[in-house]
C-alpha positions in Angstrom: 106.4 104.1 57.0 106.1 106.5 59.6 109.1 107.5 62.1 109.1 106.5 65.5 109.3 110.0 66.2 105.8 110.6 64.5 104.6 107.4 66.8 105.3 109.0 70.1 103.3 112.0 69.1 100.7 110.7 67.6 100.0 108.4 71.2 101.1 111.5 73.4 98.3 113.4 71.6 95.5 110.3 71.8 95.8 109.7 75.4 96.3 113.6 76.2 92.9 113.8 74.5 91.7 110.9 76.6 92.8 112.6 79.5 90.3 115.5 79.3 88.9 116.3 81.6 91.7 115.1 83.8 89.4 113.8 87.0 86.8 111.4 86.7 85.3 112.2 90.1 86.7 114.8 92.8 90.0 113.6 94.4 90.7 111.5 91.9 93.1 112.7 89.0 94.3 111.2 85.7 97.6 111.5 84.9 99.8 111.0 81.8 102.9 109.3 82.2 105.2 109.6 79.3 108.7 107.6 79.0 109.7 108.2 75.3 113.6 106.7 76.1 112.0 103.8 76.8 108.5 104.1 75.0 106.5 103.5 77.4 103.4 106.1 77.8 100.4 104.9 80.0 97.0 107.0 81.5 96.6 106.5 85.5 94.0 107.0 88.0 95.2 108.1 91.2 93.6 109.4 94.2 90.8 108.6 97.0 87.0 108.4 96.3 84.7 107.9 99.7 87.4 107.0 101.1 88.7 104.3 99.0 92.4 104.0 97.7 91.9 104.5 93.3 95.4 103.5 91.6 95.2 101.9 87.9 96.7 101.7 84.6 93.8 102.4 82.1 95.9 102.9 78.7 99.2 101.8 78.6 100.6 101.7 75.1 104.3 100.9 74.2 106.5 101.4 71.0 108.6 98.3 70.2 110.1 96.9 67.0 108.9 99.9 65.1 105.1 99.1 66.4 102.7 100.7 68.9 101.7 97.6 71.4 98.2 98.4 72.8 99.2 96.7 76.3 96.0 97.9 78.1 92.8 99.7 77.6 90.0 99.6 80.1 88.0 102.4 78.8 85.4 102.4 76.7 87.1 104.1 73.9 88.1 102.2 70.6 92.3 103.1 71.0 93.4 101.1 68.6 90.6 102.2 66.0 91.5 105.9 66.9 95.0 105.1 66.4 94.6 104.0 62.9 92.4 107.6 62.7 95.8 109.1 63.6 97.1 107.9 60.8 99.0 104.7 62.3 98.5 101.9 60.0 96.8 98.7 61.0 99.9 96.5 60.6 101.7 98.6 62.6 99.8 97.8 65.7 99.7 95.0 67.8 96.8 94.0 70.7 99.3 92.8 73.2 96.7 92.5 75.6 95.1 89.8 73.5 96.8 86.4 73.7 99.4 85.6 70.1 96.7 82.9 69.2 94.1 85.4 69.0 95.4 88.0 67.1 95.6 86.6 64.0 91.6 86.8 63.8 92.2 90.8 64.4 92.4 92.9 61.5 95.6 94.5 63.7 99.4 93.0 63.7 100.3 89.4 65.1 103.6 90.8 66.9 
């Protein structure tokens, strides 16, 4: 089994890979946001484009019970696949934004 130590490095370095390039359209940057007392490590637009107000979560990934929860992911990026890439094992991650009845029909964790 790998450490929890190994799991926060492993999604610091997936999402700082996602983050490059770090703005999606002029004014508008993407930052990392890293909480590893807490385990909490999300990617978030912020800025202004034409005017317009751009704030969201588009990864937000957290470590609990010794597995990475895939909370979010509104890219078009395959994070729990690139996970497993990383070396994370299947079991050992959880869709948590899919609802607990539908999980079980996912090759990835229940809970």
């Amino acid at each position: 089994m790998v450490a929890i130590e190994e799991y926060r490095e492993r999604v610091q370095q997936l999402l700082a890979h996602y983050q490059m390039p770090p703005f999606l359209k002029e004014g508008v940057e993407t930052q990392l946001i890293v909480d590893t007392k807490h385990d909490h490590y999300q990617l978030v637009n912020v800025g202004w484009d034409n005017g317009q107000r751009v704030y969201g979560v588009v990864v937000h990934i957290d470590i609990k019970d010794d597995k990475i929860w895939l909370q979010q992911n509104l890219t078009d990026q395959l994070v729990a696949e690139d996970l497993v890439e990383l070396g994370i094992p299947k079991d050992r991650i959880v869709l948590g934004f899919q609802p607990v009845y539908m999980r079980k029909h996912t090759s990835f964790a229940v809970n």
